[in-house]
C-alpha positions as CSV (number, residue, x, y, z in Angstrom):
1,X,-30.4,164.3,71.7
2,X,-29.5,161.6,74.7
3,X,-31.8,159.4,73.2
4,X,-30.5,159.9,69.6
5,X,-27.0,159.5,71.4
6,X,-28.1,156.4,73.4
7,X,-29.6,154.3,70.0
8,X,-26.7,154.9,67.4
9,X,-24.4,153.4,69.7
10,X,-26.0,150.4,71.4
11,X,-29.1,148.5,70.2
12,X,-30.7,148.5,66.6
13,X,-33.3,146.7,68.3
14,X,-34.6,150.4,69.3
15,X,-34.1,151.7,65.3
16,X,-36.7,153.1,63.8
17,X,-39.2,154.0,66.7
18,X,-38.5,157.5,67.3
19,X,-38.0,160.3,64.7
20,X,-34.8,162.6,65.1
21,X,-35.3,164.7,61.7
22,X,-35.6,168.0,64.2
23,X,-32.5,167.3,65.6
24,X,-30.6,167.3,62.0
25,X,-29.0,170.7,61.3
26,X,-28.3,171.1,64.8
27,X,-26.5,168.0,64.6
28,X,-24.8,168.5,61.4
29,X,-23.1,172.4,62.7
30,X,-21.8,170.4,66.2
31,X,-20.5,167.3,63.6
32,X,-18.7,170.0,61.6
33,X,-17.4,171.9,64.3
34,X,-15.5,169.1,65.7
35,X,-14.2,167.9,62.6
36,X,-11.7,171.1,62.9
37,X,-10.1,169.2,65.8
38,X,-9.6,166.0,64.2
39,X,-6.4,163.9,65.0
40,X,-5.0,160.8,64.1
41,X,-7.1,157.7,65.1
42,X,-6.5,154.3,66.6
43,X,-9.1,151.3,67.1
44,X,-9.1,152.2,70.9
45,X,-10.8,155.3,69.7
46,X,-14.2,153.6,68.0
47,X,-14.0,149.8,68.4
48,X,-16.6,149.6,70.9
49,X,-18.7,151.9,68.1
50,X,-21.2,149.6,66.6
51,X,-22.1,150.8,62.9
52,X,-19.3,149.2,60.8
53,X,-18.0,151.5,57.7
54,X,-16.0,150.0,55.1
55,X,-14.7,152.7,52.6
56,X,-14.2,151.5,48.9
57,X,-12.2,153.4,46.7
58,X,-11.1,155.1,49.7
59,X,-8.9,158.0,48.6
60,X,-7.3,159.4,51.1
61,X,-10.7,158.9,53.1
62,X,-12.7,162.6,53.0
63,X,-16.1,160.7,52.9
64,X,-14.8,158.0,56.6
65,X,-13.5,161.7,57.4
66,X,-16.9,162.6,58.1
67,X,-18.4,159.7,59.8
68,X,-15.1,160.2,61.8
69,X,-16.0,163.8,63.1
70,X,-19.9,162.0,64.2
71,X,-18.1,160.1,66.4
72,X,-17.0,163.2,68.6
73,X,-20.2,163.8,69.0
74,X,-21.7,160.5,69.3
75,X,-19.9,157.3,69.3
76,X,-22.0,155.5,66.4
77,X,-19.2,154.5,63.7
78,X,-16.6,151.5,63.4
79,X,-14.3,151.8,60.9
80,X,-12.5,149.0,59.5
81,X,-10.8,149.8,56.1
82,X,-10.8,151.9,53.7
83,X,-10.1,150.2,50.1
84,X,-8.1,152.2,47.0
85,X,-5.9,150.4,44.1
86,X,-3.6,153.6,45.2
87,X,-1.3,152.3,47.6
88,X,-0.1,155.7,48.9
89,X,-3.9,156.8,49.0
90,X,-4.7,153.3,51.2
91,X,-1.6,154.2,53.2
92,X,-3.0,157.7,54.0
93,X,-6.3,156.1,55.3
94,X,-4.6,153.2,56.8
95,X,-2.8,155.9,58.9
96,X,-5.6,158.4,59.7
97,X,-8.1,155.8,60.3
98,X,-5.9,153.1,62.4
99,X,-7.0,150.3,60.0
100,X,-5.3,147.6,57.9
101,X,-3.8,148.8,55.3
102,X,-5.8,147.6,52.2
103,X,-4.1,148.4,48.7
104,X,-6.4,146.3,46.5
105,X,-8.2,145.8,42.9
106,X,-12.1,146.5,43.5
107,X,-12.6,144.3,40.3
108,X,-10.8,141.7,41.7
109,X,-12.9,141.3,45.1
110,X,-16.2,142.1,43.0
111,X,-16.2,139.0,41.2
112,X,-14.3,136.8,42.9
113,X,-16.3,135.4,46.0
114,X,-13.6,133.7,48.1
115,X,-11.6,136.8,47.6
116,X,-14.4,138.9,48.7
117,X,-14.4,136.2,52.1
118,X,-10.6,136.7,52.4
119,X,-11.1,141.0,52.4
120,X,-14.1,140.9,55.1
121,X,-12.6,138.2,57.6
122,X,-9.0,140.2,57.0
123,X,-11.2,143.4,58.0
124,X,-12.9,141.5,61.2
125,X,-16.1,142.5,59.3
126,X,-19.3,141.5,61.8
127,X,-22.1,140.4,59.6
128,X,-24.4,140.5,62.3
129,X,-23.2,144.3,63.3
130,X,-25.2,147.2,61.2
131,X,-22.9,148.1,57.9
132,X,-22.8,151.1,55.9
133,X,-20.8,150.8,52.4
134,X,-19.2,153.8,50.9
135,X,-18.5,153.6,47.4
136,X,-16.6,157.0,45.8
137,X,-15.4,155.2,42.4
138,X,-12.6,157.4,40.8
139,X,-14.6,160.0,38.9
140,X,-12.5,160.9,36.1
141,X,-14.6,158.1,33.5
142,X,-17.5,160.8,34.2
143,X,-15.8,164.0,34.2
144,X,-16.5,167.2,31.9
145,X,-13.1,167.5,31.7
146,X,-12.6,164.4,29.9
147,X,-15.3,165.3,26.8
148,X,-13.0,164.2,23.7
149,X,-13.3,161.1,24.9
150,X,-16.8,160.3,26.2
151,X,-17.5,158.4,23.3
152,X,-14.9,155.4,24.4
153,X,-16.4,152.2,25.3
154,X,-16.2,150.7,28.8
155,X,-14.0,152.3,30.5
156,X,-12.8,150.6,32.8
157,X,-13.5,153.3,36.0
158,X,-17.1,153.7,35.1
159,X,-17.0,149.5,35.4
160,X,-16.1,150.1,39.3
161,X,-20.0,151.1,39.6
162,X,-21.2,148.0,38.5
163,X,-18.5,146.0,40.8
164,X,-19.5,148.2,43.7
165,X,-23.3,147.3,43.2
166,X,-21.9,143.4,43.4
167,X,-20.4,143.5,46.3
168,X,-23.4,145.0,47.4
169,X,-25.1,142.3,46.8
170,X,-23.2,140.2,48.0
171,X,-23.2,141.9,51.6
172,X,-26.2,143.9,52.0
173,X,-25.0,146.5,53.9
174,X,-27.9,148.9,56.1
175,X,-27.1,151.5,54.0
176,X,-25.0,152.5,50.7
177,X,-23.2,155.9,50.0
178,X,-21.7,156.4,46.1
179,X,-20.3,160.5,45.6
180,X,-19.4,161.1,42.3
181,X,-19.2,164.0,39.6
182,X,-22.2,165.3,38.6
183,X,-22.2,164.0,35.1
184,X,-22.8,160.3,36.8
185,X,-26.3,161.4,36.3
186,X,-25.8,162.9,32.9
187,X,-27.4,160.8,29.5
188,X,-24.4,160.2,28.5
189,X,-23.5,157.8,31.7
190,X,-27.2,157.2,33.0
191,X,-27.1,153.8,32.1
192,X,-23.9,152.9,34.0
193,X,-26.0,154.5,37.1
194,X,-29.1,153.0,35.9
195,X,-27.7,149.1,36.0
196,X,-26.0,149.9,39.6
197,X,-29.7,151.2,41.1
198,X,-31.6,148.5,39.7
199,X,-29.2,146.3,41.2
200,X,-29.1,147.8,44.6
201,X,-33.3,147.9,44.3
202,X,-33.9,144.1,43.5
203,X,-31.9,143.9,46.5
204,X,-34.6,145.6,48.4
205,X,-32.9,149.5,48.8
206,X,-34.6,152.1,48.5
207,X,-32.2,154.6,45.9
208,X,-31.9,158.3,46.1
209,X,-29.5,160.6,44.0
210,X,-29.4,164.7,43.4
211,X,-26.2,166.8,42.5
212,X,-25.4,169.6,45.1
213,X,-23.1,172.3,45.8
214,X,-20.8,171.5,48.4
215,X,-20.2,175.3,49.1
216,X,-24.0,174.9,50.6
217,X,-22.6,172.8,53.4
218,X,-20.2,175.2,54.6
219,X,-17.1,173.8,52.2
220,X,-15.2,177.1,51.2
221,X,-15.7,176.0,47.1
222,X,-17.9,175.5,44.8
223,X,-17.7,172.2,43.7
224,X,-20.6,170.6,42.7
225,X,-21.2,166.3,42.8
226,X,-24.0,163.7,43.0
227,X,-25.2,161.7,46.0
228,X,-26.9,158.7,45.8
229,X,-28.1,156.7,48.8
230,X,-29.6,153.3,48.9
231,X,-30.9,152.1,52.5
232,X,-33.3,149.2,53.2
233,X,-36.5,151.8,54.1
234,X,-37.4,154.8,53.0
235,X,-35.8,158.0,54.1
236,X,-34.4,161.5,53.5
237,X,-31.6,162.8,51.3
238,X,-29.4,165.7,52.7
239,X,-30.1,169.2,52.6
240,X,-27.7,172.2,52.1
241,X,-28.1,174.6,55.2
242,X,-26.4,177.9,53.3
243,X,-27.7,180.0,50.3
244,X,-25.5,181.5,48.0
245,X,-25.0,184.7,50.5
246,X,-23.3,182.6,53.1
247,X,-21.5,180.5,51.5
248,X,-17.8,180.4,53.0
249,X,-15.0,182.1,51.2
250,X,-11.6,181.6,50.3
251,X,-10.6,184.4,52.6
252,X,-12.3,182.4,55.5
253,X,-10.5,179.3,54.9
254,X,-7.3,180.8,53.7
255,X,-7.2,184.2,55.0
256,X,-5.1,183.3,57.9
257,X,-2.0,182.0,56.3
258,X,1.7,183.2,56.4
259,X,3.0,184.6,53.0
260,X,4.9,182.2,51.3
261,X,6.5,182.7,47.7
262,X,6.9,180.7,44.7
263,X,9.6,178.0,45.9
264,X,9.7,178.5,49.4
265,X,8.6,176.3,52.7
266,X,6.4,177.7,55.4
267,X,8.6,176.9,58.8
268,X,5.8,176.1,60.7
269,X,4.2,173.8,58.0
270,X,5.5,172.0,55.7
271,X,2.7,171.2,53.4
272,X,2.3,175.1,53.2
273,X,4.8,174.8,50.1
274,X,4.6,176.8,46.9
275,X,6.9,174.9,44.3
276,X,9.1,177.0,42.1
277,X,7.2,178.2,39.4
278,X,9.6,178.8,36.1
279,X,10.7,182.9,36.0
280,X,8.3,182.9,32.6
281,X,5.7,182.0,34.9
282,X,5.9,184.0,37.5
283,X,5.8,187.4,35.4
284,X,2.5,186.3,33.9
285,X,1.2,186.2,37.5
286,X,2.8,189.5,38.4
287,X,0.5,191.3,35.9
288,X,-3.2,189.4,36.7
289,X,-5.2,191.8,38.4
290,X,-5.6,190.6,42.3
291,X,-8.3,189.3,44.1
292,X,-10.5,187.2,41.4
293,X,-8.1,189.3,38.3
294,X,-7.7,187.3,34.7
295,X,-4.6,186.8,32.9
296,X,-4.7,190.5,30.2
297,X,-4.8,189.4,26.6
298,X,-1.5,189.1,25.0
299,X,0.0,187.7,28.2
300,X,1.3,184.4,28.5
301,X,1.0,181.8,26.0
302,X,0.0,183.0,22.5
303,X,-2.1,180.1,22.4
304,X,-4.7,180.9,25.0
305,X,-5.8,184.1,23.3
306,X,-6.5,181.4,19.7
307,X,-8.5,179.2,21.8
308,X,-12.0,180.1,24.0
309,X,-12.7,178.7,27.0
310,X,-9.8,178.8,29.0
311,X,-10.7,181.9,30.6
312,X,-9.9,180.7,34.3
313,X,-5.8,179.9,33.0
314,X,-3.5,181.7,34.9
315,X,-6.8,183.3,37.1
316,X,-6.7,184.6,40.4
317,X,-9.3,183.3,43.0
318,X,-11.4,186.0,44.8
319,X,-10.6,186.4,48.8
320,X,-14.7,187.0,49.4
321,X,-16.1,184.5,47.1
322,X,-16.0,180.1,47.5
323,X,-12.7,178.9,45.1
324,X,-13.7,176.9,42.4
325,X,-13.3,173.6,42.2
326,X,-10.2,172.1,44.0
327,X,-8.1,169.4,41.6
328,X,-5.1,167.6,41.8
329,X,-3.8,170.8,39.6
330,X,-4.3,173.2,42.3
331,X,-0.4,173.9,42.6
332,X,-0.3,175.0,39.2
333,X,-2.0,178.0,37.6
334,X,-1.6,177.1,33.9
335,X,-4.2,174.9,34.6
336,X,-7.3,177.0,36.1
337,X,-8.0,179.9,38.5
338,X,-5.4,178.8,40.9
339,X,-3.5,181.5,41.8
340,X,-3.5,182.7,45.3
341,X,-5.5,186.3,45.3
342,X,-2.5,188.2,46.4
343,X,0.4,186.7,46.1
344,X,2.5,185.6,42.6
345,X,2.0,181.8,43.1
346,X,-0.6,178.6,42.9
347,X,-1.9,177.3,45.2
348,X,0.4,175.2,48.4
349,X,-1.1,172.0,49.9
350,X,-2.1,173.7,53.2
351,X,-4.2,175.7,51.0
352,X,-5.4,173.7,48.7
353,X,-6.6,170.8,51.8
354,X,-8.5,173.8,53.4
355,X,-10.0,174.9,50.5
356,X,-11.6,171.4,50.5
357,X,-12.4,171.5,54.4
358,X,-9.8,169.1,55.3
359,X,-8.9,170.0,59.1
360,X,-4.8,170.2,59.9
361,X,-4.9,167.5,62.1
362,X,-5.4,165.0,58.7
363,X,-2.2,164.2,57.6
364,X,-1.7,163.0,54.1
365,X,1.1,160.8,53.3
366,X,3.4,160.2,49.8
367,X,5.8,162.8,47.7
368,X,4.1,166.1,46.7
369,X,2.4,165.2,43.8
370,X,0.9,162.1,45.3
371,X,-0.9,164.8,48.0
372,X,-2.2,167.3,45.7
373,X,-3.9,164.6,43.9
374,X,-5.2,163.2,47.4
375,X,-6.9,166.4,48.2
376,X,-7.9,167.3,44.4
377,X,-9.4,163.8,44.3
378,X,-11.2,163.9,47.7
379,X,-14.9,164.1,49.0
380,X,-14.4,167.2,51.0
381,X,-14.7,166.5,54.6
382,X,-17.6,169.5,55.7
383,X,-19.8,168.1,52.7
384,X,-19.4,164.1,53.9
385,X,-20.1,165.2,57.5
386,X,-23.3,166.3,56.5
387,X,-24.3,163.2,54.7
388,X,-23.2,161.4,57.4
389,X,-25.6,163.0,59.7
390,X,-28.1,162.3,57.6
391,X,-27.7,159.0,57.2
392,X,-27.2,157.9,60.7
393,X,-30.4,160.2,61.6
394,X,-32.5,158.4,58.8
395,X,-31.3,154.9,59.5
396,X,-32.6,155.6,63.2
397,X,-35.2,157.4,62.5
398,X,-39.3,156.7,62.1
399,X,-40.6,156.3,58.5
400,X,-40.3,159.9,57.0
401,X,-43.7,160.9,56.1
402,X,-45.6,161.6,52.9
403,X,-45.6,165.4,53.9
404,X,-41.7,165.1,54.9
405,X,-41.0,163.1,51.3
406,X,-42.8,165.8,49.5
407,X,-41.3,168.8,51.0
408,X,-37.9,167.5,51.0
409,X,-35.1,167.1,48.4
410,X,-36.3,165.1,45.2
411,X,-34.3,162.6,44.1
412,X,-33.2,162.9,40.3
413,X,-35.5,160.6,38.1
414,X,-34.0,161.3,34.6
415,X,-30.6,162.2,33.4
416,X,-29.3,165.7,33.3
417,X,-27.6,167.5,30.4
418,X,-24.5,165.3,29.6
419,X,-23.0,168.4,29.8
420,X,-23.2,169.7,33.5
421,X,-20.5,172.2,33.4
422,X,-22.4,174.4,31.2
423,X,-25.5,174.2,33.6
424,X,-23.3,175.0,36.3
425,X,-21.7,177.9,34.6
426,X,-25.4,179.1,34.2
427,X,-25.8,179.0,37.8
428,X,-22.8,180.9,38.3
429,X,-23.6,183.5,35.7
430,X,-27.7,184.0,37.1
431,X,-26.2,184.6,40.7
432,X,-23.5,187.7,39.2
């Protein structure tokens, strides 16, 4: 571990000569650990660090919030921007991170070269320096929630793939981290995917994608999203470290709370906030069953009971199960199982952030609505620590071998079923 310690934050001229795959997992539970004790940063606190991360389409900065958490481990990352057309979202990084704050049109530095110049010299960007490039375009061009509308043409957010995979080439980072929903890899968006990777590979990367639970990296939900890696050798993608029987719960990441109802302030938090649901609303949560209960036929709008598939509506999540996936509708239980499992409200922003294993020393900025679409819109923070880990292990590390490629995750070769949320129900249903 020293010597692992000793070559991710001084010389790359010692990459690559030793292998650190043993020390993985055991890295990855310390990494996690210490990303409960996260505070606000300042360049004082990495800018001796040598891997440089730049953070495009930033968020509120889940995926640098992992990188972040490596560093209390092992000083290895640099960060010097995180990117979003969002300005409340760059405002949130520029804050957490210490960085310039960098409210900007990915399109518009993608194709524009002297722009591009302008955004790296602004950033203090090192070419000589080792670079790793995140790249989280907005997701919602991809998403199963978004079906009647698959069949428009160029949208512009699935675009932002193809302008990440120019400014790739442009720079050449060491390595390249995209997270995305799973359908990213679906048919029906392969080819978006498929243009990006052959960019990044006649750029000499070696590319790597899968779709994976983020509940088997210790995140208290089930939300399930595709990774793909590009690095400049070959290497390793991550690997969960949990089966389905300890998976983390909603009481473990929730459990702890004060009671709070529907309008009221937590005094000790104030992102611990339930808004004030309308009195109609509240006495359809008053009769759904608690802990994981559904809204009773006839209950509610007449509507629901006409139309199949909205099961989840005005649900309850379960205390000793993961909750399902966290979006920027968390607050508001018309809009899926978001109802706390006890008592008659959504879902607050305390909750909702630890549901998606952001630590409470990660402080969001903006009016309410702008954080719950933060958080619902984030890479959560336990799952990017993991990859994290694994990248900075495999960019260090030996040449995996053919044994090591074989037995560990395969990367996805061909497009899934365009429509993932059924295969994920299917999951869901097998493990009942």
């Amino acid at each position: 571990m020293k010597n692992l310690k000793r070559i991710a934050s001084e010389s790359c001229s010692e990459w690559n000569k030793e292998d650190f795959r043993s020390f993985k997992k055991e890295l990855v539970l310390e990494v996690q650990k210490k990303l409960n004790s996260f505070t606000k940063l300042s360049f004082d606190d990495y800018g001796n660090n040598r891997i440089q991360i730049i953070d495009l389409f930033c968020g509120a900065g889940g995926t640098s919030l992992g990188f972040a958490a490596v560093n209390s481990v092992m000083p290895a990352f640099k960060f010097l921007g995180g990117c979003d057309i969002n300005r409340v979202s760059a405002e949130t990084y520029s804050y957490n991170y210490g960085t310039t704050l960098l409210n900007r049109d990915i399109l518009e530095i993608a194709y524009d070269n002297s722009k591009l110049e302008t955004f790296l010299k602004e950033i203090n960007y090192n070419a000589s320096m080792p670079l790793i490039l995140i790249g989280c375009a907005p997701c919602q061009g991809f998403s199963s929630h978004r079906k009647k509308h698959w069949d428009e043409e160029d949208d512009n957010r699935n675009s932002l793939i193809i302008a990440f995979s120019k400014i790739v080439e442009r720079i050449k980072p060491d390595a390249i981290l995209m997270e995305n929903v799973p359908e990213f890899l679906s048919k029906k968006y392969w080819e978006y995917f498929s243009t990006a990777s052959k960019n990044f590979v006649n750029n000499g990367y070696v590319v790597k994608q899968n779709i994976y639970n983020a509940a088997s990296f210790g995140v208290p939900q089930e939300r399930f999203r595709s990774i793909v890696i590009g690095m400049k050798k070959e290497f390793l993608l991550p690997e969960g470290y949990l089966d389905v029987t300890e998976f983390k719960t909603v009481r473990d990441a929730i459990g702890n709370l004060p009671s709070v109802k529907a309008g009221e302030i937590c005094d000790t938090d104030s992102m611990h906030k339930s808004i004030a649901h309308k009195e109609s609303t509240i006495e359809v949560i008053k009769q759904v069953p608690h802990d994981g209960g559904n809204r009773p036929a006839g209950i509610g709008p007449k509507c629901l009971d006409r139309t199949k598939g909205f099961s989840d509506v005005y649900g309850r999540l379960f205390w000793d199960k993961p909750s399902i996936t966290i979006t920027h509708y968390a607050r508001n239980p018309a809009s899926g199982r978001f109802i706390h499992p006890e008592q008659d409200r959504g879902l607050t922003a305390r909750e909702a952030a630890l549901l998606q294993s952001f630590p409470r020393g990660f402080e969001f900025t903006g009016k309410s609505d702008d954080i719950y679409r933060q958080i619902g819109e984030a890479v959560p923070p336990m799952l990017s620590a993991a990859v994290a880990v694994d990248i900075l292990v495999e960019l260090i590390s030996v040449q995996p071998t053919e044994e090591e490629k074989k037995n560990g995750v395969q990367s996805i070769e061909q497009p899934v079923s365009s429509s993932y949320s059924s295969v994920i129900a299917g999951i869901k249903m097998k493990r009942e």
